[in-house]
N, CA, C and O of each residue as an XYZ file, in Angstrom:
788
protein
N    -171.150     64.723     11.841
C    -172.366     65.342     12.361
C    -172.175     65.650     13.845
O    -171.845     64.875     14.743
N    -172.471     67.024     13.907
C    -172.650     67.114     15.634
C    -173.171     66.590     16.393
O    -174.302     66.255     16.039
N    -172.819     66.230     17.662
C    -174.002     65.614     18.326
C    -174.451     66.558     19.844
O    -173.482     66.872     20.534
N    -175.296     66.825     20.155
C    -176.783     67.391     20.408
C    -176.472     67.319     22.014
O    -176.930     66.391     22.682
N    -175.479     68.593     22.734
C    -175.406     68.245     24.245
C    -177.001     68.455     24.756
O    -177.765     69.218     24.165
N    -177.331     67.794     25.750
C    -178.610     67.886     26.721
C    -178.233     69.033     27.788
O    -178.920     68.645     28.733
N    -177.834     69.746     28.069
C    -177.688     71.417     28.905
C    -176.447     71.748     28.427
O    -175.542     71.222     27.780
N    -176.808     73.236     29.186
C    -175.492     74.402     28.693
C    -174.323     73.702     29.466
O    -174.194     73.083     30.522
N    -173.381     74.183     28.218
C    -171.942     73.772     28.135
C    -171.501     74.612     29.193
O    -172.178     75.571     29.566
N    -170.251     74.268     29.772
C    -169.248     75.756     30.745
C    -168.942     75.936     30.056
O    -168.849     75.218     29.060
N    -168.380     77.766     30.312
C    -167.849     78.832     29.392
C    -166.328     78.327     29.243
O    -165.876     77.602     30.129
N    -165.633     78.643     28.292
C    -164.603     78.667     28.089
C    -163.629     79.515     29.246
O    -162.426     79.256     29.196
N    -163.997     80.314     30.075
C    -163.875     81.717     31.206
C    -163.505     80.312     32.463
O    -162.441     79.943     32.960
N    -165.239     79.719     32.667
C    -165.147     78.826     33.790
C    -164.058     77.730     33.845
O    -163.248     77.557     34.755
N    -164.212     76.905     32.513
C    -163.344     76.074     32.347
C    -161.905     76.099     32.648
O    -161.302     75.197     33.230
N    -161.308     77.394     32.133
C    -159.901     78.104     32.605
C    -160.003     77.999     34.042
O    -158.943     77.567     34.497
N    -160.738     78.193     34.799
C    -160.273     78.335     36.197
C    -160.573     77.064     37.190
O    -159.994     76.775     38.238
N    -161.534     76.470     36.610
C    -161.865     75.039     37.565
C    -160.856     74.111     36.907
O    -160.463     73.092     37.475
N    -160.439     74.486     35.679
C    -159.356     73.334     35.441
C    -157.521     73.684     35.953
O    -156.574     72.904     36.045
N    -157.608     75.137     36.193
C    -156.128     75.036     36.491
C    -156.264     75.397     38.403
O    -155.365     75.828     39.124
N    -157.722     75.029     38.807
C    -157.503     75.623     40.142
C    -156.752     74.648     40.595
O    -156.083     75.155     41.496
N    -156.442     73.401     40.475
C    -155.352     73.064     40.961
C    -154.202     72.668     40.625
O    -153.677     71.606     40.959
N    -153.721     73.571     39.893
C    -152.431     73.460     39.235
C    -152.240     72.667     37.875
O    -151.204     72.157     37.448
N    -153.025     72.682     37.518
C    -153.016     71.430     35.937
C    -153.070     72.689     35.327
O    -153.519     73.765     35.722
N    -152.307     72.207     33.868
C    -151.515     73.600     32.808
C    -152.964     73.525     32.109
O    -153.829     72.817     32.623
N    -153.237     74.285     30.889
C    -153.629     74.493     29.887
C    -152.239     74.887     28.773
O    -151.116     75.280     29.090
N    -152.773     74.628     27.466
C    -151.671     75.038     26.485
C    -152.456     75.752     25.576
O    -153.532     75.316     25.167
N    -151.933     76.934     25.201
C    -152.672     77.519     24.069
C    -152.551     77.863     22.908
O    -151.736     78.779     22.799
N    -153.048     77.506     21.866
C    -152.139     78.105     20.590
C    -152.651     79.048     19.928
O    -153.848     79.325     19.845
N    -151.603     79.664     19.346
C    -151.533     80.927     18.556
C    -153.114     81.521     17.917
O    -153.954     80.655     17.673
N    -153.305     82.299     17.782
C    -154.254     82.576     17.467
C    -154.222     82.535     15.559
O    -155.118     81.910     14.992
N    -153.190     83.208     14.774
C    -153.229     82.832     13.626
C    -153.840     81.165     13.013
O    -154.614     80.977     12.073
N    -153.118     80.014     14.002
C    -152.642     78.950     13.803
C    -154.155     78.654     13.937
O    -154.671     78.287     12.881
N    -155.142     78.750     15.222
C    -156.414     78.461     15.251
C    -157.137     79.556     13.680
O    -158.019     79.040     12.993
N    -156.800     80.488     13.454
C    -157.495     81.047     12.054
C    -157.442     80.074     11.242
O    -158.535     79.838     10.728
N    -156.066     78.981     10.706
C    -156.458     78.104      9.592
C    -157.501     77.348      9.586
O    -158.136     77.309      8.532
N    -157.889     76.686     10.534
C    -158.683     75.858     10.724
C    -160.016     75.689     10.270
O    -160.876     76.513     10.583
N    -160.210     74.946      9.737
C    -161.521     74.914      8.714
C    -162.959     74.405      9.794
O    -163.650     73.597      9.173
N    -163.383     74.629     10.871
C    -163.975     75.074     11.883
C    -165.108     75.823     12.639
O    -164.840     76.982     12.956
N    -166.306     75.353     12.971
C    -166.554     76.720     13.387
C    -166.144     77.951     14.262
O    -165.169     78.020     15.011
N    -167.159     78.976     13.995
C    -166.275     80.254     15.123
C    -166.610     79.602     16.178
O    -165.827     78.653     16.230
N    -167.299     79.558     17.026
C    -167.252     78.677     18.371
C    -166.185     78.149     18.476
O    -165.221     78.730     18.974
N    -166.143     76.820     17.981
C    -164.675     75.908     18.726
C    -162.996     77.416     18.257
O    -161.970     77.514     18.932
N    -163.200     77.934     17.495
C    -162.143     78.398     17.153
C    -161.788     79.301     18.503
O    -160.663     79.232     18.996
N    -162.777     80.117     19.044
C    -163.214     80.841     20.008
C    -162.735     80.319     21.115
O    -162.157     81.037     21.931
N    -162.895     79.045     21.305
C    -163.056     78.401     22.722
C    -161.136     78.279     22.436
O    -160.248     78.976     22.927
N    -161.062     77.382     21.688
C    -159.522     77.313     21.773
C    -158.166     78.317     22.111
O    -157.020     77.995     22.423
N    -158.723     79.535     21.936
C    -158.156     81.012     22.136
C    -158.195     81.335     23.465
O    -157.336     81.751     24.243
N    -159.604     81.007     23.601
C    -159.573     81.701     25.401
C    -159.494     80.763     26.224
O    -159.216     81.124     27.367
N    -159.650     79.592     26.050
C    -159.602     78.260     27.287
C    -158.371     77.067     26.971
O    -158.060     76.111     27.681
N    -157.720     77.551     25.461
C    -156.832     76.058     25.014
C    -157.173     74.674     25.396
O    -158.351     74.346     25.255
N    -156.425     73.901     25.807
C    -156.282     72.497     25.767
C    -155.914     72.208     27.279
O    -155.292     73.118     27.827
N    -156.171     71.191     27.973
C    -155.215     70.641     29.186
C    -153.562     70.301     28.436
O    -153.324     69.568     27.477
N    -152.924     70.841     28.981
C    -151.562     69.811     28.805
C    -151.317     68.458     28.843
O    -150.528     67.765     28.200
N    -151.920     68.260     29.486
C    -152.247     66.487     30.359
C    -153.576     66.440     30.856
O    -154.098     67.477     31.266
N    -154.341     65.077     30.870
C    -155.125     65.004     31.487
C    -155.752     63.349     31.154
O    -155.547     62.914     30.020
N    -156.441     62.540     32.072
C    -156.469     61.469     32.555
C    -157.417     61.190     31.168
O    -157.851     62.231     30.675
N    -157.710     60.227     30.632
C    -156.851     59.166     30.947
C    -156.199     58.979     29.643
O    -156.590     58.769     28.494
N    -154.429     59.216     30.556
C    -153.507     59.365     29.559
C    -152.961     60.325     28.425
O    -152.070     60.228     27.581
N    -154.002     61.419     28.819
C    -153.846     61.978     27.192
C    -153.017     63.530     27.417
O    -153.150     64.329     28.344
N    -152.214     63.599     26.320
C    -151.411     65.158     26.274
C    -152.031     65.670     25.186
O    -152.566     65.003     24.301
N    -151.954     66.988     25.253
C    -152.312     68.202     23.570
C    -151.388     68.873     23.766
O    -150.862     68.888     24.879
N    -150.923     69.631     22.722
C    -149.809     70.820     22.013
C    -149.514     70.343     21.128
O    -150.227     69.475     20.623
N    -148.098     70.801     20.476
C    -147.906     70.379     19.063
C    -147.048     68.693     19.655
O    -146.337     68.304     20.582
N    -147.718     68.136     18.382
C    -146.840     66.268     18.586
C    -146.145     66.319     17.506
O    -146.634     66.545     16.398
N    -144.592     66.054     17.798
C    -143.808     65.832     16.607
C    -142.730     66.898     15.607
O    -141.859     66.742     14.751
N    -143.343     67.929     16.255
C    -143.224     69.309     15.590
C    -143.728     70.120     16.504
O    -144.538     69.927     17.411
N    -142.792     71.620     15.933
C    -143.657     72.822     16.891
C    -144.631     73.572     16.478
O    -144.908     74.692     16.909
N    -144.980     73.192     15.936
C    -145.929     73.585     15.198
C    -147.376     72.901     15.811
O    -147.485     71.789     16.329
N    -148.596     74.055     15.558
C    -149.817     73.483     16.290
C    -150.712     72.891     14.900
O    -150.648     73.544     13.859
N    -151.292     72.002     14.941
C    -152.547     71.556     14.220
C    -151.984     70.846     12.551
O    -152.587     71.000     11.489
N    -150.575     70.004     12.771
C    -150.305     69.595     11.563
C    -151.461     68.641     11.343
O    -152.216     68.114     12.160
N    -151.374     68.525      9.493
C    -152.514     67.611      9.447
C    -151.801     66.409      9.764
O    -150.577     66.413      9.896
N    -152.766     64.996      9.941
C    -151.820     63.711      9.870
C    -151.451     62.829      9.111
O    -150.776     61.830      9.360
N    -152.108     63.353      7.686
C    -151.064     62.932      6.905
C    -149.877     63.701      6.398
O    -149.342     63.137      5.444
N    -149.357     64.743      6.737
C    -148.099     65.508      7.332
C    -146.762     64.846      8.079
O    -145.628     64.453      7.804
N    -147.658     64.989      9.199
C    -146.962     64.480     10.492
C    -146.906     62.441     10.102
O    -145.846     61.816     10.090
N    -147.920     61.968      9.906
C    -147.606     60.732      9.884
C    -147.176     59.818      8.717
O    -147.038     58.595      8.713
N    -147.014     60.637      7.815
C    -146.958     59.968      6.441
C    -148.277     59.179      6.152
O    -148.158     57.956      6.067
N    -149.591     59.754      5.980
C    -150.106     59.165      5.780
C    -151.179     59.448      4.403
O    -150.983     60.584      3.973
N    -151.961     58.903      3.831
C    -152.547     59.041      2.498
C    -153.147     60.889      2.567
O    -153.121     61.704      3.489
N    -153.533     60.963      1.461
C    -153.900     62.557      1.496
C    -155.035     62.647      2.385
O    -154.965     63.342      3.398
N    -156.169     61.940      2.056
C    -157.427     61.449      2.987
C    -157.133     62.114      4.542
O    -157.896     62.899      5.105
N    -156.473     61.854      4.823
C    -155.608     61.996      6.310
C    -155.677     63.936      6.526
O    -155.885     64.665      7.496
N    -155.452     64.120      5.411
C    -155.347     65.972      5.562
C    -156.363     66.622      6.435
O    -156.258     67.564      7.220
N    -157.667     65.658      5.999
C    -158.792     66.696      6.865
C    -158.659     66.173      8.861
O    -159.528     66.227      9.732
N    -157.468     65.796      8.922
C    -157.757     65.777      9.961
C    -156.453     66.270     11.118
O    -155.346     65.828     11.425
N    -157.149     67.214     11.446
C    -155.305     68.078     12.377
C    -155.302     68.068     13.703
O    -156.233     68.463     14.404
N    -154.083     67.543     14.154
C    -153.636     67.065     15.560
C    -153.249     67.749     16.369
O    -152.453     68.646     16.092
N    -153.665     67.549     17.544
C    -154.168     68.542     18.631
C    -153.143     67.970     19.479
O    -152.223     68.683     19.877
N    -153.254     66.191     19.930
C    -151.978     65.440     20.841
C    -152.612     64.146     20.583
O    -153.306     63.909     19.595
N    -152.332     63.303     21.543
C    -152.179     62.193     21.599
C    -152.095     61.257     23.013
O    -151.611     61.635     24.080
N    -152.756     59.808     22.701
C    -152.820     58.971     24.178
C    -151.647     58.619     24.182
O    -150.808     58.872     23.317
N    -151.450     57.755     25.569
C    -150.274     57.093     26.316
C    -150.314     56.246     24.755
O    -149.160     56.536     24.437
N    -150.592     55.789     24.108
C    -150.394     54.440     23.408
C    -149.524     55.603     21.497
O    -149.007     55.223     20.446
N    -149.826     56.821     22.029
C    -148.974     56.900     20.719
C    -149.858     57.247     19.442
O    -149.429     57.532     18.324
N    -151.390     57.148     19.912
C    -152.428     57.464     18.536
C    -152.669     59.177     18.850
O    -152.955     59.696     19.929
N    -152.443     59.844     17.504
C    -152.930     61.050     17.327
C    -154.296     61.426     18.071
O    -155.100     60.546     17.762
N    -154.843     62.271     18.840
C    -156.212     62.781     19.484
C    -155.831     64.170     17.983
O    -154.808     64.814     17.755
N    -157.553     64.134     17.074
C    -157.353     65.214     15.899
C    -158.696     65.715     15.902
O    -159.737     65.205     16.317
N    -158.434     66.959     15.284
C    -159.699     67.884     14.968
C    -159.983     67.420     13.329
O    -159.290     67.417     12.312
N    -161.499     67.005     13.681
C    -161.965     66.570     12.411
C    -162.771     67.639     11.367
O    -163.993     67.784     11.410
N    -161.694     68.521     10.217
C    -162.298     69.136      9.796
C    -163.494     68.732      8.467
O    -164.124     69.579      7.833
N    -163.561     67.622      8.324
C    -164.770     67.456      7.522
C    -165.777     67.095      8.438
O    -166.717     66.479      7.936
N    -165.828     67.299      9.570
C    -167.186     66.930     10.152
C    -167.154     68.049     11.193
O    -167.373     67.766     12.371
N    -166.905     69.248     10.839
C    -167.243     70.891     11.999
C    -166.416     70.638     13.097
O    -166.859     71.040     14.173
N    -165.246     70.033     13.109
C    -164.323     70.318     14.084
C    -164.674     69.233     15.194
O    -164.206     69.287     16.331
N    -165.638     68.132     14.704
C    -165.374     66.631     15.877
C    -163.845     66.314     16.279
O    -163.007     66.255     15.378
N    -163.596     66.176     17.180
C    -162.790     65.315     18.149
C    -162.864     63.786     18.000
O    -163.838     63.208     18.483
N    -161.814     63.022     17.304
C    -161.733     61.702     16.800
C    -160.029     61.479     17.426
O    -159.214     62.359     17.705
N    -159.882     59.972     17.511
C    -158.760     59.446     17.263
C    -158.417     58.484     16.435
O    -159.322     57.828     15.919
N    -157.048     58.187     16.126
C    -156.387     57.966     14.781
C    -155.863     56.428     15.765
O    -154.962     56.370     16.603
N    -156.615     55.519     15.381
C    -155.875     53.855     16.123
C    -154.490     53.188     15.077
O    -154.430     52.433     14.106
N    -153.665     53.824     15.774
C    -152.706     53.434     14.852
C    -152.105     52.280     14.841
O    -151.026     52.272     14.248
N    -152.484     51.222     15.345
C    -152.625     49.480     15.816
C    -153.773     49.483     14.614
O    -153.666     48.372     14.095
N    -154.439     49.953     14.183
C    -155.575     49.490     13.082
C    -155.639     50.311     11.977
O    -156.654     50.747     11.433
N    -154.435     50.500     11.672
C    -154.512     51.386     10.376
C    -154.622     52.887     10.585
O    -154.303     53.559      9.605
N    -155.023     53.562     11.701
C    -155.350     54.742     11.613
C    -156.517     54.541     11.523
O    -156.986     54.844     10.427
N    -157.275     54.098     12.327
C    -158.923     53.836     11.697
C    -159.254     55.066     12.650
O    -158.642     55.246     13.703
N    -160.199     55.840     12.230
C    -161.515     56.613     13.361
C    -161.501     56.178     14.099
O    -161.561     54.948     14.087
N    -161.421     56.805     15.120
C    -162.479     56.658     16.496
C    -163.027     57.764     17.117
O    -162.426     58.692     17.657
N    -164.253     57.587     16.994
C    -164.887     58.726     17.619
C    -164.863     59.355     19.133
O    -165.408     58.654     19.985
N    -164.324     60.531     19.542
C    -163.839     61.155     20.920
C    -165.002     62.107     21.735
O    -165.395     61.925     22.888
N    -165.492     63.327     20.651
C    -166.593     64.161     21.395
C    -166.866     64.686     20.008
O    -166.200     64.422     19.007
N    -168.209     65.669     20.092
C    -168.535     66.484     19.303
C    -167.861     67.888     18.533
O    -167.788     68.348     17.393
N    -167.441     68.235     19.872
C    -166.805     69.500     19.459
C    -165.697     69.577     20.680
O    -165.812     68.699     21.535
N    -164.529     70.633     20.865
C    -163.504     70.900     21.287
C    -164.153     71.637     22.880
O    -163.279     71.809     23.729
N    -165.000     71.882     23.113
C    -165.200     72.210     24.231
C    -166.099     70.669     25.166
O    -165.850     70.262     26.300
N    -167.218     70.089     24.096
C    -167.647     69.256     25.185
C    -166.566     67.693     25.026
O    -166.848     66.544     25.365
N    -165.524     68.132     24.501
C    -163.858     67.579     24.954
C    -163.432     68.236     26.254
O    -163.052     67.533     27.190
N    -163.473     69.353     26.331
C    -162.941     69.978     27.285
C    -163.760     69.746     28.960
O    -163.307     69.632     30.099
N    -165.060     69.754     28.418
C    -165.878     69.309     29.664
C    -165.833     67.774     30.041
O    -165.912     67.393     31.208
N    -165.705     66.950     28.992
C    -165.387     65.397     29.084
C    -164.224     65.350     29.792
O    -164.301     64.791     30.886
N    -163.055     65.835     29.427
C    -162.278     65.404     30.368
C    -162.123     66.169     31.943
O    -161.741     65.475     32.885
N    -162.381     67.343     32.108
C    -162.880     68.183     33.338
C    -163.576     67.097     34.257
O    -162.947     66.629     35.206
N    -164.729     66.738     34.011
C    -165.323     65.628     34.103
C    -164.401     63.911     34.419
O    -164.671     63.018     35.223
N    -163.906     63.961     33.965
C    -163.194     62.199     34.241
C    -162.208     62.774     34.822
O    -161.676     61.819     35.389
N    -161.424     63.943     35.140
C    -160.567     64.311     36.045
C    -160.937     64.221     37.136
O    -160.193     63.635     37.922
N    -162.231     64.762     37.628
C    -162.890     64.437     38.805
C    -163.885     63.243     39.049
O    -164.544     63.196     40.088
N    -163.975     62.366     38.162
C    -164.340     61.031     38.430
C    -163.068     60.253     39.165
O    -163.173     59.641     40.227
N    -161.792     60.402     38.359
C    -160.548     59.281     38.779
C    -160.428     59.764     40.208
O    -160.429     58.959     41.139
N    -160.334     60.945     40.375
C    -159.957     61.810     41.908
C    -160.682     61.445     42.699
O    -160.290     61.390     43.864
N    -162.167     61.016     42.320
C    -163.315     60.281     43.380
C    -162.617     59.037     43.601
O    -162.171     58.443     44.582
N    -162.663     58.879     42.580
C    -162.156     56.891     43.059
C    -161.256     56.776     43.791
O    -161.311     55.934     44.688
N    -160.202     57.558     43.632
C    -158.643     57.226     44.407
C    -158.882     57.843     45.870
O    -158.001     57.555     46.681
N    -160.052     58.734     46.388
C    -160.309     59.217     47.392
C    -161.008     58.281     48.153
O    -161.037     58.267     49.384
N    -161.611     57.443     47.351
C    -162.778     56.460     48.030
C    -162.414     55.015     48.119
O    -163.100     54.251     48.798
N    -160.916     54.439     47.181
C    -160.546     53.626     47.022
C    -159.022     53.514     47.169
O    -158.520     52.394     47.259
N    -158.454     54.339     47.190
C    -157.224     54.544     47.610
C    -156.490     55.099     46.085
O    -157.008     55.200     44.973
N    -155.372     55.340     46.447
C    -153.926     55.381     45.508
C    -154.445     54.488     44.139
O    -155.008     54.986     43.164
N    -154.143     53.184     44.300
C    -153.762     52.436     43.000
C    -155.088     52.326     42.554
O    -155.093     52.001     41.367
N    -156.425     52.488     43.108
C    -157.746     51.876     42.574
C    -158.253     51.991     40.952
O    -158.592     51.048     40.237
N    -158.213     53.114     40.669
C    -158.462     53.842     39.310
C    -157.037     52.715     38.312
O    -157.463     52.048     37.369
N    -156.029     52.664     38.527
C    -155.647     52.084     37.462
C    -155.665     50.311     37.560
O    -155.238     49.652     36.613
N    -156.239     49.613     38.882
C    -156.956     48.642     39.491
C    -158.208     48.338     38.917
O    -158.704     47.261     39.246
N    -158.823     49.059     38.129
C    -159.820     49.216     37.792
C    -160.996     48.972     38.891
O    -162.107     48.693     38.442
N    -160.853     49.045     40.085
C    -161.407     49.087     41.777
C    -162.294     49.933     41.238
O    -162.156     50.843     42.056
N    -163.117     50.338     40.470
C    -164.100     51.329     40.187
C    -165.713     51.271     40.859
O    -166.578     50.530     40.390
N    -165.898     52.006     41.802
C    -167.300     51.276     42.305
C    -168.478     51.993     41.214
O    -168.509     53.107     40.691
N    -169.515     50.681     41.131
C    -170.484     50.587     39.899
C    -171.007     51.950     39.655
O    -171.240     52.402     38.534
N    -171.191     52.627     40.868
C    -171.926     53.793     40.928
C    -171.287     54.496     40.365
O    -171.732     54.916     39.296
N    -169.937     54.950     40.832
C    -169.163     55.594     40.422
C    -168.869     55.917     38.576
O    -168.687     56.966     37.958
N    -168.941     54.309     38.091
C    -169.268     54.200     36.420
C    -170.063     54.583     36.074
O    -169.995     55.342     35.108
N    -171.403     54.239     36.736
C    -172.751     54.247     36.028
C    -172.862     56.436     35.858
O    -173.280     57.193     34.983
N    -172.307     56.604     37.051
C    -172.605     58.005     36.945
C    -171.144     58.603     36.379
O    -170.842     59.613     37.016
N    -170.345     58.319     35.550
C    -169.469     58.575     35.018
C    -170.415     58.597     33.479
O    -170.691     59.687     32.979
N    -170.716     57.721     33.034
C    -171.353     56.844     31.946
C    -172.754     58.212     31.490
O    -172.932     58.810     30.428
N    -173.175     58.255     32.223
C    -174.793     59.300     32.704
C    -173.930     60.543     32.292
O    -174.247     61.007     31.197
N    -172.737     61.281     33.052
C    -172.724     62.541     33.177
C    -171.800     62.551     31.513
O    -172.341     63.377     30.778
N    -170.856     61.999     30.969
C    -170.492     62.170     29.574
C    -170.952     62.035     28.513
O    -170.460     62.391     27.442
N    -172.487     61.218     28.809
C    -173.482     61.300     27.500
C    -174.818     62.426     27.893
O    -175.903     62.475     27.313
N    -174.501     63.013     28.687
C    -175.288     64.568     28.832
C    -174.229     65.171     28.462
O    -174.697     65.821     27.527
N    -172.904     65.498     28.510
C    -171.961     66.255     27.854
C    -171.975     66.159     26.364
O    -171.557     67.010     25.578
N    -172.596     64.829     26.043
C    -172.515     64.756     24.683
C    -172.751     63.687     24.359
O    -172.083     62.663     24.501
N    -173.717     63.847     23.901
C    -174.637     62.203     23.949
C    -173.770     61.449     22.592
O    -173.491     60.385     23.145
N    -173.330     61.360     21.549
C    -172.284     61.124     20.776
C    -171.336     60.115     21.431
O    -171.124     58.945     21.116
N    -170.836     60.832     22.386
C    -169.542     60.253     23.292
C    -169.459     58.749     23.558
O    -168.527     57.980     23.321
N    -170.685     58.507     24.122
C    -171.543     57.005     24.828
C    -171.387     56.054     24.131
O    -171.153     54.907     24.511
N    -171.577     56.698     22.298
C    -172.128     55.175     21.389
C    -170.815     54.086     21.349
O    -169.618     54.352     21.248
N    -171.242     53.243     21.424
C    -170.639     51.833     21.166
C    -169.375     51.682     20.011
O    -169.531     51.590     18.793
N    -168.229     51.684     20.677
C    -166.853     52.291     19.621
C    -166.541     53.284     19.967
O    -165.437     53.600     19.525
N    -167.011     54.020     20.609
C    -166.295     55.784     20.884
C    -165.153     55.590     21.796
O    -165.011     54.551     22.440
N    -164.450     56.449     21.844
C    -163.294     56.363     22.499
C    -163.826     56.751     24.296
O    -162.942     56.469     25.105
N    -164.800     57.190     24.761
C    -165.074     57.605     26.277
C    -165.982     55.743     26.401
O    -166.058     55.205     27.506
N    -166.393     55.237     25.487
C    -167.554     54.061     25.551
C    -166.073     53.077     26.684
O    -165.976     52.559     27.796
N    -165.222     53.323     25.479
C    -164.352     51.603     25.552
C    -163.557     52.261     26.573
O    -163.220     51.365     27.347
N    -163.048     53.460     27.000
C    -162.784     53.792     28.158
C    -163.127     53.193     29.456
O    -162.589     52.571     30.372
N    -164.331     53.693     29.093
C    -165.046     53.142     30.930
C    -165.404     52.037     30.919
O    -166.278     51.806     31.754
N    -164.979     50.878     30.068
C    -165.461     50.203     29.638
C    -164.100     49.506     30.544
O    -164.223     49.002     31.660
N    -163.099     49.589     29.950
C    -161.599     49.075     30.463
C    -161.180     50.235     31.707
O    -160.085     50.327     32.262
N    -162.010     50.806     31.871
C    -161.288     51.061     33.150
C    -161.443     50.312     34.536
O    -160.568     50.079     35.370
N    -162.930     49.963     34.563
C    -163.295     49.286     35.508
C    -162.901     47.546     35.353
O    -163.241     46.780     36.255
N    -162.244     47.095     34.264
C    -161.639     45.721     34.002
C    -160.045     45.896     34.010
O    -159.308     45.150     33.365
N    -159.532     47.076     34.895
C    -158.000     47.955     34.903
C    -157.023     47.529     33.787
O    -155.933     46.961     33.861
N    -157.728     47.966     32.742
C    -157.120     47.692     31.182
C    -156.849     49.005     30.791
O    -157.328     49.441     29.744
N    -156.261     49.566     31.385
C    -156.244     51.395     31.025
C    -154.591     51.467     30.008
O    -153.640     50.713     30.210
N    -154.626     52.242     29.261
C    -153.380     52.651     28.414
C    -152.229     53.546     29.436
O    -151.173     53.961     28.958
């Protein structure tokens, strides 16, 4: 089920340029490759004209993992039960778990805990207020290390404010994101206890 941003999203247009104004890549894939995708036109849309970060905090890469190929499913790529099909991989954290587009639920953003079986974990709603989530914690970590130095952010040196309004601005991106188990929850959760991947 989608979950319900509280204001307008940035365009896929804006996003391209506040995210590479300083030199951070985007990756984009093929446009056929986004046609398979069982998806709406929106996210399919957004992925064409704005792609993916290459990298981006915390920890995480997108393009093809494993293969050159974009959007294998993971039970493909991971050997895993058929079940696994509806869900196609975009990249992956420092720790090695698939980040996937969840096509039985309109193209949610989940990860694959592969320390627990491959269990769910819930990431964002859709592929853009992914894209604004991490836009967003790119310029949260950049606050901290400006206000706290170099090592603070992986110190977990996080000042409260700094969380609390980290916490505030990703559940207006997508109120989904926040709940208890999500992958942005246990984030900020261990970042400020510098338990980061």
């Amino acid at each position: 089920m989608l979950g319900r941003s509280v204001r307008a999203m940035i365009s896929a247009r804006d996003f391209v340029s506040l995210w590479t104004k300083t030199g951070d890549k985007l990756v984009f894939p093929p446009e056929k490759a986004v046609d398979q995708l069982v998806i709406p036109k929106p996210m399919k849309d957004w992925l064409i004209r704005a792609g993916l970060p290459e990298e981006a905090a915390p920890f995480l890469s997108f393009g093809p993992q494993g293969s050159k190929r974009w959007f294998p499913s993971a039970s493909a790529l991971y050997r895993l039960p058929s079940g696994y099909s509806v869900y196609r991989v975009i990249g992956c954290n420092g720790a090695g778990d698939p980040i996937c587009i969840d096509e039985s639920e309109n193209g949610a953003v989940i990860l694959l805990d592969h320390n627990a079986e491959y269990r769910k974990k819930f990431v964002n709603s859709s592929i853009p207020q992914l894209a604004e989530s991490l836009f967003y914690y790119r310029e949260f970590v950049n606050s901290v290390i400006q206000e706290r130095g170099e090592d603070a952010y992986l110190d977990g040196d996080i000042p409260s404010d700094a969380k609390a309004q980290a916490v505030h601005y990703i559940a207006q991106i997508d109120e989904m994101a926040m709940k208890t188990g999500s992958f942005w929850a246990i984030e900020l959760q261990q970042v400020t206890e510098g338990n980061q991947l």
